[in-house]
N, CA, C and O atoms as a GROMACS GRO file, in nm:
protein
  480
    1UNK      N    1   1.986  -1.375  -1.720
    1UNK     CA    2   1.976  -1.275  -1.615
    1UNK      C    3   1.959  -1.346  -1.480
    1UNK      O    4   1.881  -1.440  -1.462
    2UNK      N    5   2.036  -1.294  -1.392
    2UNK     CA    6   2.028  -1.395  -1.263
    2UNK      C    7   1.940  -1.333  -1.169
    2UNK      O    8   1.951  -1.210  -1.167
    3UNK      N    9   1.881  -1.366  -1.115
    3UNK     CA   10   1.756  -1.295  -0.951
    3UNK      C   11   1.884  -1.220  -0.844
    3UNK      O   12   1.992  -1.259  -0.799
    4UNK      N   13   1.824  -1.128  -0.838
    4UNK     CA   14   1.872  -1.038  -0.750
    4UNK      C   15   1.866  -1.081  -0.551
    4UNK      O   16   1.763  -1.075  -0.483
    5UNK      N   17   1.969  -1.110  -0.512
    5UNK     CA   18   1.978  -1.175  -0.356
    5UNK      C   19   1.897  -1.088  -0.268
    5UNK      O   20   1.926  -0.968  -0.262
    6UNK      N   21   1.785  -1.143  -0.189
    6UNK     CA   22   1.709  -1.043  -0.115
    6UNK      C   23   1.775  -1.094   0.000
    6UNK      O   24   1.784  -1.211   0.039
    7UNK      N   25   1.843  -0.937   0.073
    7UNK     CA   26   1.882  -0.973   0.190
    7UNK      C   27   1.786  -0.946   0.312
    7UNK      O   28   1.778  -1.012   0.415
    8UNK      N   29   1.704  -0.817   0.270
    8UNK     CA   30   1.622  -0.742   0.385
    8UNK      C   31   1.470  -0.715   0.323
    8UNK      O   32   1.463  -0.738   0.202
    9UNK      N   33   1.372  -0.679   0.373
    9UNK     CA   34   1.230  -0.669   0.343
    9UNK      C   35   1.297  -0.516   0.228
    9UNK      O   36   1.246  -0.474   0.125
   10UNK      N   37   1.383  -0.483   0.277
   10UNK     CA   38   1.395  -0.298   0.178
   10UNK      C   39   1.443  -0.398   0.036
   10UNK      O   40   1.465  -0.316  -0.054
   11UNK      N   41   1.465  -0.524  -0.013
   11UNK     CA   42   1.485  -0.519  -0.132
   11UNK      C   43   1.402  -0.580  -0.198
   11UNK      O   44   1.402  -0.604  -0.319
   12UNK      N   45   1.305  -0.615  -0.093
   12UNK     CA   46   1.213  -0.674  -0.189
   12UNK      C   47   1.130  -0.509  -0.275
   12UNK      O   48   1.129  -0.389  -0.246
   13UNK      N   49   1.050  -0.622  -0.428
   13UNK     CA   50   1.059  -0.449  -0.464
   13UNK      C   51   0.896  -0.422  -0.464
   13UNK      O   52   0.830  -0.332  -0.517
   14UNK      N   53   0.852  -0.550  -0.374
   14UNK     CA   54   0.645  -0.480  -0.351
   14UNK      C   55   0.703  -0.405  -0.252
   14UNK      O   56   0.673  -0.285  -0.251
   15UNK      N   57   0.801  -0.457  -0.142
   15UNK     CA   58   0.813  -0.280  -0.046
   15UNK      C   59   0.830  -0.132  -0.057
   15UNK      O   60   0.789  -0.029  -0.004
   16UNK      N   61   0.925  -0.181  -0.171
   16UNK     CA   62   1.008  -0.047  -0.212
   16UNK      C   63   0.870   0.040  -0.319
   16UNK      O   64   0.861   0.162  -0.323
   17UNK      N   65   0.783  -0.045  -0.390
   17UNK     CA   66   0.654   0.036  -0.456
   17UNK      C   67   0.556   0.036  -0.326
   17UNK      O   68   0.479   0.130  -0.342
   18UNK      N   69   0.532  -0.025  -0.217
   18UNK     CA   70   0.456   0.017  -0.091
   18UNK      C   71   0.544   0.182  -0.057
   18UNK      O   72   0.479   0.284  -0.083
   19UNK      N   73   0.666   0.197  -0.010
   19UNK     CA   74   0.658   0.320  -0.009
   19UNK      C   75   0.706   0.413  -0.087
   19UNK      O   76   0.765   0.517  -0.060
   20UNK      N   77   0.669   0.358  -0.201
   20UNK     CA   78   0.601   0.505  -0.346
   20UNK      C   79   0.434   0.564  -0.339
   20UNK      O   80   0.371   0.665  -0.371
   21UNK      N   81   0.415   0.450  -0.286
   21UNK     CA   82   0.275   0.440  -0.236
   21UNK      C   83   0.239   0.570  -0.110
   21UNK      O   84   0.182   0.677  -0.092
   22UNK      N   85   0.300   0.492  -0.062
   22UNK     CA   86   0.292   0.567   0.103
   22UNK      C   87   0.316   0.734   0.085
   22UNK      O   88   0.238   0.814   0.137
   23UNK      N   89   0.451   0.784  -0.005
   23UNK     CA   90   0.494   0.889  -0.064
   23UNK      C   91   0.354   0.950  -0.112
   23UNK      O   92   0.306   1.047  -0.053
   24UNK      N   93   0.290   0.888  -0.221
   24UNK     CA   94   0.185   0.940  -0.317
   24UNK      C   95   0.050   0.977  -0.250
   24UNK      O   96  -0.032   1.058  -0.291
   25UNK      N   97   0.043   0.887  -0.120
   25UNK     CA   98  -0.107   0.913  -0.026
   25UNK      C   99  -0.074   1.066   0.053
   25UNK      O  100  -0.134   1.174   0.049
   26UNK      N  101   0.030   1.027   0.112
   26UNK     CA  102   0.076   1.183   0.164
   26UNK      C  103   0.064   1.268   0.073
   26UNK      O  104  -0.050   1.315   0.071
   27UNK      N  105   0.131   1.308  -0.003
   27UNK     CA  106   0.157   1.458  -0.105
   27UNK      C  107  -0.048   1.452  -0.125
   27UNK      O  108  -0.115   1.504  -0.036
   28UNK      N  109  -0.099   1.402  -0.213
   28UNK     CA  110  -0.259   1.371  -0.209
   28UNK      C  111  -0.320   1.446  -0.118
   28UNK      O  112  -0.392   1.541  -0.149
   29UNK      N  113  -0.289   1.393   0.044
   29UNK     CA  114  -0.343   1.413   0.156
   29UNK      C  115  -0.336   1.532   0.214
   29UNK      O  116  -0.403   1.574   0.308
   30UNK      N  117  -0.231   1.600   0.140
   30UNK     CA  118  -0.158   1.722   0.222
   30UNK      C  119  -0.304   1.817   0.183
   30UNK      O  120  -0.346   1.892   0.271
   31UNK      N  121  -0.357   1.812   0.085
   31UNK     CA  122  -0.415   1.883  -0.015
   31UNK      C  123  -0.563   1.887   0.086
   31UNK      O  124  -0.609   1.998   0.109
   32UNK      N  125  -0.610   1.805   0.126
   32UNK     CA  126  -0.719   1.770   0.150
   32UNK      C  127  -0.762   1.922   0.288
   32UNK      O  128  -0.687   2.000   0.348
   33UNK      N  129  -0.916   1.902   0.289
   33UNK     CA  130  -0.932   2.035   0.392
   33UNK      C  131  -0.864   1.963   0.536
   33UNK      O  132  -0.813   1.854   0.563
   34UNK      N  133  -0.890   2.073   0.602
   34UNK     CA  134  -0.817   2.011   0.739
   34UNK      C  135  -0.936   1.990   0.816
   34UNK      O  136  -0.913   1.964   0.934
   35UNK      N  137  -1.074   1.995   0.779
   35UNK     CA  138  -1.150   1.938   0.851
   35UNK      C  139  -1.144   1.784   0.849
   35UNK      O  140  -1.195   1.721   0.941
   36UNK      N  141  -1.069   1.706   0.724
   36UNK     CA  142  -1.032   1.558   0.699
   36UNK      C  143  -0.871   1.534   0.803
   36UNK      O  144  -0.798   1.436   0.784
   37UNK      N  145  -0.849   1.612   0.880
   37UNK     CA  146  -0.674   1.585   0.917
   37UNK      C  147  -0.684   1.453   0.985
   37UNK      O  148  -0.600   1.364   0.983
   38UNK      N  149  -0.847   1.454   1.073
   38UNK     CA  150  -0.860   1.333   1.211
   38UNK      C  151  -0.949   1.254   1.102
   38UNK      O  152  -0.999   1.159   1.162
   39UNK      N  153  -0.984   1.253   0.990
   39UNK     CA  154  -1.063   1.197   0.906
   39UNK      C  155  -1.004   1.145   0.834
   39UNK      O  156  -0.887   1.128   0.868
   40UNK      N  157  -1.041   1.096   0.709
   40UNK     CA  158  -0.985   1.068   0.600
   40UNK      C  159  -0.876   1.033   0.541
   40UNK      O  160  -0.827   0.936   0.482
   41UNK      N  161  -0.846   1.164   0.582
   41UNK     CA  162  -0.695   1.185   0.544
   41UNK      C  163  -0.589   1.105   0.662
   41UNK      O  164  -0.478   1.074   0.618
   42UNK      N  165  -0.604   1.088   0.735
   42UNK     CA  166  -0.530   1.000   0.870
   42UNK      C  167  -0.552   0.843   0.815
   42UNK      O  168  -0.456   0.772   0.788
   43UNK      N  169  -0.676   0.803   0.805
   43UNK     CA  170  -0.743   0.691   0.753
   43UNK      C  171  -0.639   0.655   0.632
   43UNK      O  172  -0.566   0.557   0.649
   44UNK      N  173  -0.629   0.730   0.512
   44UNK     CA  174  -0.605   0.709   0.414
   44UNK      C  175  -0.402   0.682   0.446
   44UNK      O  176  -0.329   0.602   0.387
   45UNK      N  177  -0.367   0.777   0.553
   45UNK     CA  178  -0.235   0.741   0.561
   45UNK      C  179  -0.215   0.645   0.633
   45UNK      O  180  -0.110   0.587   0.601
   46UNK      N  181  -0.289   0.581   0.751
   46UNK     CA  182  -0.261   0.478   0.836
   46UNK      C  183  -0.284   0.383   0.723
   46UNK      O  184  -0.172   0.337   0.702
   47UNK      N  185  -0.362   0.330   0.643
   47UNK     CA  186  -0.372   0.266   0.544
   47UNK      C  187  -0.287   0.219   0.445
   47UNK      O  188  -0.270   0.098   0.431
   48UNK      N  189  -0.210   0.329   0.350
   48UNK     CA  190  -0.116   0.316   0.313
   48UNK      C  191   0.053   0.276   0.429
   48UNK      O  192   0.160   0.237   0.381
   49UNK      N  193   0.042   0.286   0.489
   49UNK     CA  194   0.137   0.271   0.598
   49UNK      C  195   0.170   0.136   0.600
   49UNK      O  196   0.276   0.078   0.578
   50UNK      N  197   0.041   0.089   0.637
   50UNK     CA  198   0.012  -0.078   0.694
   50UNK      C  199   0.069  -0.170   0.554
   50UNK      O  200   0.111  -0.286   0.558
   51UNK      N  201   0.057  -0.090   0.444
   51UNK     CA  202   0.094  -0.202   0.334
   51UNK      C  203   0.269  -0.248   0.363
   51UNK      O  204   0.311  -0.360   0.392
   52UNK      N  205   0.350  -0.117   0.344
   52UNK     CA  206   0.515  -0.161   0.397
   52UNK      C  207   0.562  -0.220   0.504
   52UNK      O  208   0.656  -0.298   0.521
   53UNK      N  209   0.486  -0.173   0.572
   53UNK     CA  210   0.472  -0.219   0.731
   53UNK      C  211   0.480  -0.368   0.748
   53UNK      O  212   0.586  -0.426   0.773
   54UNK      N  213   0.334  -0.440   0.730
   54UNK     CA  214   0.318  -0.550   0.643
   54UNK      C  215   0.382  -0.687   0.638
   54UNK      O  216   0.382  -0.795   0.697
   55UNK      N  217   0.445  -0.613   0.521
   55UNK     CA  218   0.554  -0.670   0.425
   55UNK      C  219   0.661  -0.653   0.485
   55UNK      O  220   0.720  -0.761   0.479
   56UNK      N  221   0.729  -0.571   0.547
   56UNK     CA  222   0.877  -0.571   0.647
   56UNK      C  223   0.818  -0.689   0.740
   56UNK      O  224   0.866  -0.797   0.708
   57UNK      N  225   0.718  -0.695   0.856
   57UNK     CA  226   0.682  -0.782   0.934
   57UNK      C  227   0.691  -0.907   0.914
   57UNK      O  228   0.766  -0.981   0.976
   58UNK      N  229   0.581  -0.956   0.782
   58UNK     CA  230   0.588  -1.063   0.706
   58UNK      C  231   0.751  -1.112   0.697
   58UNK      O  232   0.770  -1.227   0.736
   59UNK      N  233   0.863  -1.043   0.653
   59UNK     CA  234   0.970  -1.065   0.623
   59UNK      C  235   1.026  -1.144   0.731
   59UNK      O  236   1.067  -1.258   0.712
   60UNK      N  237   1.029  -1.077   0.860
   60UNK     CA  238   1.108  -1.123   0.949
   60UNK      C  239   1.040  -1.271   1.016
   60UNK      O  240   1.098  -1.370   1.062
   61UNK      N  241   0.909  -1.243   1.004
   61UNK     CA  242   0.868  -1.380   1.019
   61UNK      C  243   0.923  -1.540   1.024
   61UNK      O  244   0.957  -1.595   0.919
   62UNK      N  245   0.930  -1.606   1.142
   62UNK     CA  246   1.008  -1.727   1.100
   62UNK      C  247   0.924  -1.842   1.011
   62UNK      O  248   1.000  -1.929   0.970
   63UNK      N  249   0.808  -1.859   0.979
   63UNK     CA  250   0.755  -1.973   0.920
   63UNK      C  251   0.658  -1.850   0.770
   63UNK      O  252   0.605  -1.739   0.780
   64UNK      N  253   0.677  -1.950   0.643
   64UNK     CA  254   0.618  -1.914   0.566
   64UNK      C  255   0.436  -1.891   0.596
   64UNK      O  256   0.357  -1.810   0.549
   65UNK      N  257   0.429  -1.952   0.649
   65UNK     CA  258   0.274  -1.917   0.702
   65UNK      C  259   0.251  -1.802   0.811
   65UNK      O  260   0.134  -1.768   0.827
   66UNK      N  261   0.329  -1.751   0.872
   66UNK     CA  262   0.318  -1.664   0.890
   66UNK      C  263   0.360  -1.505   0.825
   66UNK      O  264   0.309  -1.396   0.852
   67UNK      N  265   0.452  -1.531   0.746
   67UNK     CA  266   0.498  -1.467   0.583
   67UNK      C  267   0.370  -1.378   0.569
   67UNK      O  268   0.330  -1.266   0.598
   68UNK      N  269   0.311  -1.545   0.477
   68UNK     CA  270   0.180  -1.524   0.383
   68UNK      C  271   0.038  -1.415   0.475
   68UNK      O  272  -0.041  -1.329   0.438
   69UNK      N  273   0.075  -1.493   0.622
   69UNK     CA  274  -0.070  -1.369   0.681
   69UNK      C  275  -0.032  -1.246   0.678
   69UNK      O  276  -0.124  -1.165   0.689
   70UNK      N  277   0.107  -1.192   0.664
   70UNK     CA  278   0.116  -1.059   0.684
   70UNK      C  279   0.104  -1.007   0.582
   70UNK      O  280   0.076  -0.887   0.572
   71UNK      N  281   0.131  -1.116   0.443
   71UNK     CA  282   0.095  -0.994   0.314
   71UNK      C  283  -0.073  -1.021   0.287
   71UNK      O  284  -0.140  -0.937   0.225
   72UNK      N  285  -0.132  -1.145   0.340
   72UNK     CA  286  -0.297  -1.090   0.361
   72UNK      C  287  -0.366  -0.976   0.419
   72UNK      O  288  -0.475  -0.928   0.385
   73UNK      N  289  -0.281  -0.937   0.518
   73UNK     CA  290  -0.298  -0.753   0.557
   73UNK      C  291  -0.272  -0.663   0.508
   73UNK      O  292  -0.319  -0.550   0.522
   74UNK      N  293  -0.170  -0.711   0.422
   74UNK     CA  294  -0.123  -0.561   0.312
   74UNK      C  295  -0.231  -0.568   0.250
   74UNK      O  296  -0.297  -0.465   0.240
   75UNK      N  297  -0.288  -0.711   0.179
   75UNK     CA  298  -0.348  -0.655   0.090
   75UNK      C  299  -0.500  -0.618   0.145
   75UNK      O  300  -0.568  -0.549   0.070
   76UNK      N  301  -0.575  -0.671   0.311
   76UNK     CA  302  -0.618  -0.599   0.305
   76UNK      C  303  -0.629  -0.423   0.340
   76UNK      O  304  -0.734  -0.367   0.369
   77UNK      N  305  -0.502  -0.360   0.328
   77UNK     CA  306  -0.495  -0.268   0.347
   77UNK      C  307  -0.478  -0.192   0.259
   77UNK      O  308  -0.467  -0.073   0.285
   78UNK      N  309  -0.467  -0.254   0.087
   78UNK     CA  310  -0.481  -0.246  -0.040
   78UNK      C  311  -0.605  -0.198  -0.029
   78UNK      O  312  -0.636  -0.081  -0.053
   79UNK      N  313  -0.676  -0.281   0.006
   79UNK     CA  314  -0.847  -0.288  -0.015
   79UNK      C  315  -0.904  -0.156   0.054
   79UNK      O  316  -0.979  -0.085  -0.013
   80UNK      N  317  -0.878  -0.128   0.160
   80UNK     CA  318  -0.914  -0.062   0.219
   80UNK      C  319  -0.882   0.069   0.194
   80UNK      O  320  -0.966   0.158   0.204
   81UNK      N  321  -0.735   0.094   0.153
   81UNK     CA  322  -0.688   0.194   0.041
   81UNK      C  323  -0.770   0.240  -0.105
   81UNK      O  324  -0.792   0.348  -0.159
   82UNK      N  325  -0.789   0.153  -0.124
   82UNK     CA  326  -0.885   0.196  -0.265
   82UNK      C  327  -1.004   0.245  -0.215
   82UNK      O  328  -1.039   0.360  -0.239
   83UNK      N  329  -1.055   0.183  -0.162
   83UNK     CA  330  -1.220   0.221  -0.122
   83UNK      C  331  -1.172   0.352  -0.025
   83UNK      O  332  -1.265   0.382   0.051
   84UNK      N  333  -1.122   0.388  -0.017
   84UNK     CA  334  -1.083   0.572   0.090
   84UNK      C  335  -1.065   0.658  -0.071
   84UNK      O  336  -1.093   0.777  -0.089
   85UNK      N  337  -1.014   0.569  -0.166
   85UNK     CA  338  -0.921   0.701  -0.274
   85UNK      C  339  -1.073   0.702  -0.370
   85UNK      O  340  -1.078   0.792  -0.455
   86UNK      N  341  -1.176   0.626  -0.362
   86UNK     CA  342  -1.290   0.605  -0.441
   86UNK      C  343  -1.378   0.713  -0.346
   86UNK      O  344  -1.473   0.766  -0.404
   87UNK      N  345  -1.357   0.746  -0.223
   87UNK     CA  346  -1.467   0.812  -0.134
   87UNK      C  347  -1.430   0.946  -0.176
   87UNK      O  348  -1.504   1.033  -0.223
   88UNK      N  349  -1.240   0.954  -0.140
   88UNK     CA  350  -1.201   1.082  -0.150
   88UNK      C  351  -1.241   1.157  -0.327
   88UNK      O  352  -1.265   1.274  -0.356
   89UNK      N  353  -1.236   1.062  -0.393
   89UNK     CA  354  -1.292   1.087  -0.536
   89UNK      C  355  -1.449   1.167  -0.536
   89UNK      O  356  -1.477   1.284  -0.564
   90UNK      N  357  -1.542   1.046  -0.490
   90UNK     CA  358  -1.659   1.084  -0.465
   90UNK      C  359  -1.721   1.224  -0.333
   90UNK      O  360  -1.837   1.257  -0.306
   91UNK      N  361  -1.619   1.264  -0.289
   91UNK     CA  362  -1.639   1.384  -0.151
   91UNK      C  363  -1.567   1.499  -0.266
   91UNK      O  364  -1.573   1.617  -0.231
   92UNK      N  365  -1.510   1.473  -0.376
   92UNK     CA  366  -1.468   1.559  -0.468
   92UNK      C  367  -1.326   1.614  -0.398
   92UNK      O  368  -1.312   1.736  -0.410
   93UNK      N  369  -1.237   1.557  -0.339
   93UNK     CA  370  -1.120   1.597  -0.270
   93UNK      C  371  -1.015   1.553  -0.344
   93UNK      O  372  -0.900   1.568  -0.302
   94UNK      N  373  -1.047   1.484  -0.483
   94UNK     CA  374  -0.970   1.460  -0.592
   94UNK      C  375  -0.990   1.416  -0.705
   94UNK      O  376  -1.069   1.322  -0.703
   95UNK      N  377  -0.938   1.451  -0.846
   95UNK     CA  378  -0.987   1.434  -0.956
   95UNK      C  379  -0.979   1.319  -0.963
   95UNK      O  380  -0.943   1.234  -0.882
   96UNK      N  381  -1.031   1.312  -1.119
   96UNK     CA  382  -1.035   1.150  -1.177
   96UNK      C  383  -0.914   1.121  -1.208
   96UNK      O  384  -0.876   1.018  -1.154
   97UNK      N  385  -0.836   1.175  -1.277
   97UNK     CA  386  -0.672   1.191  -1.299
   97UNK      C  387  -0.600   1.115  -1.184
   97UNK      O  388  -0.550   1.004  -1.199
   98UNK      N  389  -0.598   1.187  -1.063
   98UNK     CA  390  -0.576   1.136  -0.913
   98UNK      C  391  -0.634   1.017  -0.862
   98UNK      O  392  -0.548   0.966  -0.790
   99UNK      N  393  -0.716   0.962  -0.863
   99UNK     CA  394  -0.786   0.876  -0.896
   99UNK      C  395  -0.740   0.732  -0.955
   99UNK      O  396  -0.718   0.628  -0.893
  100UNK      N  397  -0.733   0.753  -1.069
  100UNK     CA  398  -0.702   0.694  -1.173
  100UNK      C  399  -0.537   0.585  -1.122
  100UNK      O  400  -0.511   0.464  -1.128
  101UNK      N  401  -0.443   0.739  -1.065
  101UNK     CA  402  -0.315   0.714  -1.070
  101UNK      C  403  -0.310   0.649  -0.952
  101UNK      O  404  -0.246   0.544  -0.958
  102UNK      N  405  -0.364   0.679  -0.832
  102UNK     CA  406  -0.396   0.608  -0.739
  102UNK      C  407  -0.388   0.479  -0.710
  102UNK      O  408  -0.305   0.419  -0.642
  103UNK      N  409  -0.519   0.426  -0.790
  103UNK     CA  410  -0.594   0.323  -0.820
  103UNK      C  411  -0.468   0.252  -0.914
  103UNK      O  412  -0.419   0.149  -0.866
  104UNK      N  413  -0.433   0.284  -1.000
  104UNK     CA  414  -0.342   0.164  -1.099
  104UNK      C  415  -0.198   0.164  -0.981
  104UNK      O  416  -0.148   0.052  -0.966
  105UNK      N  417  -0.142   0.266  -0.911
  105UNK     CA  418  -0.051   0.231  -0.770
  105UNK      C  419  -0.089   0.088  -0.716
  105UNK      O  420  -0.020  -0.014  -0.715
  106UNK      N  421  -0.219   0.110  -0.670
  106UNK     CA  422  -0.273   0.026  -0.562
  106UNK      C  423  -0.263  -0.114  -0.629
  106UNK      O  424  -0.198  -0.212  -0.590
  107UNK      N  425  -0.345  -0.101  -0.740
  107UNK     CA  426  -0.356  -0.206  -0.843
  107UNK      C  427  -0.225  -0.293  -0.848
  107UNK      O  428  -0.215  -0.416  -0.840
  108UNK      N  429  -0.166  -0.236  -0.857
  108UNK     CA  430   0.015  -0.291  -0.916
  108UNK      C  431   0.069  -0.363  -0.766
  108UNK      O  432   0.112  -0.476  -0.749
  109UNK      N  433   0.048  -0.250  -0.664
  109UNK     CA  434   0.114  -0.323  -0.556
  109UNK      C  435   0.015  -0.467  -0.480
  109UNK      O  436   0.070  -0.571  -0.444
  110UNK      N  437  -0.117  -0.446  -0.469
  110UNK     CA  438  -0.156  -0.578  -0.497
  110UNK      C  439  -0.142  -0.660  -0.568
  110UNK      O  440  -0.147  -0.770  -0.512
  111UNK      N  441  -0.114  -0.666  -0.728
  111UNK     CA  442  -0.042  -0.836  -0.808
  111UNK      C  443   0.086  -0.823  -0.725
  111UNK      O  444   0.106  -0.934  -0.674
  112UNK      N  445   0.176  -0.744  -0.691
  112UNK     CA  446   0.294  -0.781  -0.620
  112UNK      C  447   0.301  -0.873  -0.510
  112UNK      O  448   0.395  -0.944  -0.477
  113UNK      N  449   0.165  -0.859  -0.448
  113UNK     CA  450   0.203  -0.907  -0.354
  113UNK      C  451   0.089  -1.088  -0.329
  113UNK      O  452   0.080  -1.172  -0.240
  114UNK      N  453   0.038  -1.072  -0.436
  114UNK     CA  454  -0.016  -1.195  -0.468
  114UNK      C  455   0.105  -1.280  -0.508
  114UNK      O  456   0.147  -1.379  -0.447
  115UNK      N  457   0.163  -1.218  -0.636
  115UNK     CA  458   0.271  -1.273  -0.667
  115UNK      C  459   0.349  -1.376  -0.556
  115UNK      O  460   0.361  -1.498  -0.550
  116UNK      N  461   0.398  -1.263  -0.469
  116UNK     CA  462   0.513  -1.280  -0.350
  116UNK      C  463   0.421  -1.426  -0.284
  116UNK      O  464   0.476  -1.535  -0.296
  117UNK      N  465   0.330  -1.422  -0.239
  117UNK     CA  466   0.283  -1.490  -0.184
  117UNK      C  467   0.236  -1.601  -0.246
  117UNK      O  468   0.193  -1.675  -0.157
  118UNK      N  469   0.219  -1.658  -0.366
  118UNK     CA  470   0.245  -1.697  -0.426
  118UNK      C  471   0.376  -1.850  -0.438
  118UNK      O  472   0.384  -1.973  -0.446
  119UNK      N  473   0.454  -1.724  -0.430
  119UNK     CA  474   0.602  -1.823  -0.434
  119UNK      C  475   0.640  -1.838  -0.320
  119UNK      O  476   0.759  -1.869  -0.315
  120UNK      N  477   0.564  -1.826  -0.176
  120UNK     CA  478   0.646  -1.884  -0.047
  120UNK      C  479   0.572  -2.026  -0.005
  120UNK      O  480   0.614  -2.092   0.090
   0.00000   0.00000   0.00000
C-alpha cells in the first residue's frame, strides 16, 4: 500500500478529524442555555476551532520547528477542549454518553497529532 501525497493541510487526516471535531462541538453547543452563548459555549467553540486552525498554520510553515509549535497549540487546545467538555459534563449541560464521545474525539485527535509531530 503506498502513502497517500499530501498536497495541502485539507489532506492531512488530523485536520480533516479536527473538523469532525469542530462539527461535533457545535451541534453539542447549539443545545446549551443561551445564558452559556458569551460563555462556555463560545469558549468551547473558539477551542475546538484553534485545533484545525493550528494544523493548517503549522502546514504552511517554512521550518519544521515551526510545524511542530503549531501542533503544540492544537494540542494545547486539545487540552483545553477536554477540560470545557468535563465542566460542561459537570454544569449537567451534557450526558455521560456526550461526554464520553467527546472525550474519545479529542482523545484520537491528540495521538494524531503527536504522531504528526513526531515524524517532522
Amino acid at each position: 500500500m503506498t502513502e497517500e501525497k499530501i498536497r495541502t493541510f485539507k489532506d492531512l487526516r488530523v485536520w480533516q478529524k479536527g473538523i469532525e471535531l469542530v462539527k461535533e462541538i457545535y451541534k453539542v453547543t447549539a443545545a446549551y442555555p443561551k445564558t452559556e452563548d458569551y460563555g462556555l459555549s463560545s469558549q468551547m467553540r473558539r477551542a475546538s476551532v484553534s485545533i484545525p486552525a493550528n494544523i493548517a498554520e503549522g502546514f504552511r510553515r517554512r521550518s519544521s520547528k515551526e510545524h511542530k509549535q503549531f501542533l503544540s497549540i492544537a494540542l494545547g487546545s486539545c487540552a483545553e477542549l477536554e477540560t470545557l467538555v468535563i465542566i460542561s459534563y459537570e454544569l449537567k449541560y451534557i450526558d455521560v454518553s456526550q461526554q464520553n464521545c467527546l472525550t474519545e474525539l479529542i482523545g484520537h485527535t491528540c495521538g494524531m497529532l503527536v504522531n504528526l509531530g513526531k515524524k517532522l
